[in-house]
N, C-alpha and C positions, 0 to 999 in steps of 0.2 A: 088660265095659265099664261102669262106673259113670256114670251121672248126676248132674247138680244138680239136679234138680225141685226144684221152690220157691224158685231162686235165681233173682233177677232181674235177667235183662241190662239194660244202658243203651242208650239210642238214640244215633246218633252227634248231634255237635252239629249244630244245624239250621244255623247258620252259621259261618265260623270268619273269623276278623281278624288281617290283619296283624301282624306284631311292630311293634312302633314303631322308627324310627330310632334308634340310638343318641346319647345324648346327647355335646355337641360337646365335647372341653376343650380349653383355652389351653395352647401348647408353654410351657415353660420360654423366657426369651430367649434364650439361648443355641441353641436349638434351633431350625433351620428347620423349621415346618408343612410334613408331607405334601401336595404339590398332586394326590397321587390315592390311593384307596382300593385295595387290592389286591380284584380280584373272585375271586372263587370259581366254579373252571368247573364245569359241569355235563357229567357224561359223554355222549358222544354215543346212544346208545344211550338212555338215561334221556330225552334231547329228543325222541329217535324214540315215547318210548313214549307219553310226555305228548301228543304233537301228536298220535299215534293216539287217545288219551282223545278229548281234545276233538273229534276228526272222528265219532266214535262216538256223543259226549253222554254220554260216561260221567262221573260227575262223583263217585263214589266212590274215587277213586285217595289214595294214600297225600300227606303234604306235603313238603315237600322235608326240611322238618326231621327230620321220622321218616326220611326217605330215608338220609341222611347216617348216620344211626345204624345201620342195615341193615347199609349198605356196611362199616363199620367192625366189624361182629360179625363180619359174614363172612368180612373179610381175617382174622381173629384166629383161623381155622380155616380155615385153608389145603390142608389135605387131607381137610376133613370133609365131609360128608354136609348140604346145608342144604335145610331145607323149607319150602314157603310153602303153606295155606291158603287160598283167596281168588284166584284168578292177577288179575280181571280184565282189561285189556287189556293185562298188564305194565309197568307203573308199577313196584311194589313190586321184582318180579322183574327188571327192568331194575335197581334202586338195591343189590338184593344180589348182581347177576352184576358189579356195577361192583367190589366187595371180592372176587370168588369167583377164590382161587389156580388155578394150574393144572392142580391135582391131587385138585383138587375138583368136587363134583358136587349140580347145583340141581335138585330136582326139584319142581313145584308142580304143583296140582291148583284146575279150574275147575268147575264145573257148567253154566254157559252155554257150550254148543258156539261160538254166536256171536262171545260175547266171546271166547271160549277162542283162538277163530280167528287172531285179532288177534296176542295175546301168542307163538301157535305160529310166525305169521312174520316174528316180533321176531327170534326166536332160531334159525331154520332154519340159520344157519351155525354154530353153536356144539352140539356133541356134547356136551359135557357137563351140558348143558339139556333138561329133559325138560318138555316141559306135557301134564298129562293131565287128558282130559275126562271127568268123574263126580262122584261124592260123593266129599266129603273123606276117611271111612275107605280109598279108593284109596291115601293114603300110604302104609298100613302097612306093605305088602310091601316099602317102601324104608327103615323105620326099620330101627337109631335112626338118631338126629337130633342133627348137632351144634349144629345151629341150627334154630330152628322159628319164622318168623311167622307165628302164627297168627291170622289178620286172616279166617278165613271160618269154614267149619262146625267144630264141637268147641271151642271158644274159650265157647260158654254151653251147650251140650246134652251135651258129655261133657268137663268140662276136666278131671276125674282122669285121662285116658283119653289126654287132650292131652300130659300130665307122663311116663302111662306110655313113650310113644316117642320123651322125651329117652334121649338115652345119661349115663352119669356127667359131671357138668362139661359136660352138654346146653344148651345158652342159648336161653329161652323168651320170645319179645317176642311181646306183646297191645298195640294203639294203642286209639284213638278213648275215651277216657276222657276226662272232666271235672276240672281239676285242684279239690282240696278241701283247704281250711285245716284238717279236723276231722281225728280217730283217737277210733272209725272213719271211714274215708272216707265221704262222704256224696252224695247224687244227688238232686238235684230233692223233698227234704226228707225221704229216708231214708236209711236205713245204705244202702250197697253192696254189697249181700252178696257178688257176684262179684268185683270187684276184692277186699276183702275176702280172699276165697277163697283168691287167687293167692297176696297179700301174708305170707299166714299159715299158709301151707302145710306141714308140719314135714319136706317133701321138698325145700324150693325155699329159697335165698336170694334173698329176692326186694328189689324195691325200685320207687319210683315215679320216672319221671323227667317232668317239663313240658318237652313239646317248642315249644308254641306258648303264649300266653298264657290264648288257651280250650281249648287240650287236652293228654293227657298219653299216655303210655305205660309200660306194666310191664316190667319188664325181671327176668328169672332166670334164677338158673341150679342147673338140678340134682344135689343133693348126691351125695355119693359112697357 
């Protein structure tokens, strides 16, 4: 298992901001103005997991924005194998069982029994949902991986290691990054070595996407 010693992780952001409203425009006359916005439901499961966050104080849970993205990797592998890093209370895990076919299978990994607790009786009626309590190297035995958030352990202390238990055409989402106008990316006034890392991997098509206006996420996927 390879390391990055001397690569240095980023903090997450100390606070994150709203997107702004969309700005208004004028119908055409011929055109009646919308009198309502279409909303965008949120799976029920996903509101179970959030309202657990908050009763807990847990305030590390993923955003809705990153959510959405989740959901949408995982429906794109429908019979695959999807892993999460991190469980927390099941926020993240809750937005990728919301995309997970029915012939597919989620398994994530906690180190707080506690929280772990939380996320295990999110998901008590669904068998194709595994939370297990340990250190993240616990996935192995489940790789590969047609999807892997990796939002907790191996993500800065073994990210060659992370890539190793993509499968070919494996999709590797890292969040909580800083969006940066530069190349190289940059952090709090140095390069970034770890994003960096991801982005330039000769294993990974990789690519940065901005989920929020102060924060971003990596998105790859491994080569064949």
């Amino acid at each position: 298992m390879d390391g990055m010693d001397g690569i240095a992780g980023r903090a997450e952001p100390t606070e994150r901001v709203a997107p702004t409203a969309p700005t208004e425009r004028a119908e055409p006359p011929e055109q009646a103005a919308p009198t309502e916005r279409a909303e965008r439901t949120v799976p029920a499961r996903v509101v179970a997991a959030y309202r657990s966050a908050a009763e807990a104080g847990f305030t590390k849970s993923c955003v809705p924005e990153l959510g959405r993205l989740l959901s949408a990797v995982a429906a794109s592998k429908p019979t695959g194998v999807i892993a999460e890093s991190g469980t927390g209370v099941g926020v993240g895990t809750a937005w990728l069982h919301s995309g997970l076919g029915p012939d597919a299978r989620l398994v994530t990994v906690e180190r707080d029994p506690d929280v772990a607790a939380r996320a295990t009786a999110l998901f008590a009626d669904d068998e194709r949902v595994e939370v297990i309590v340990g250190d993240w190297r616990l996935l192995e035995a489940h790789a590969p991986f047609d999807v892997f958030f990796c939002d907790g352990g191996g993500k800065r202390d073994a990210p060659e290691h992370v890539i190793d238990l993509l499968a070919p055409g494996g999709v590797l989402i890292l969040d909580d990054f800083t969006p940066s106008p530069h190349w190289p990316p940059r952090f709090d006034g140095a390069v970034d070595e770890l994003r960096l890392f991801y982005l330039t991997h000769p294993r990974l098509s990789a690519t940065e996407v901005q989920t929020t206006p102060t924060s971003s996420a990596l998105i790859a996927a491994r080569l064949p």
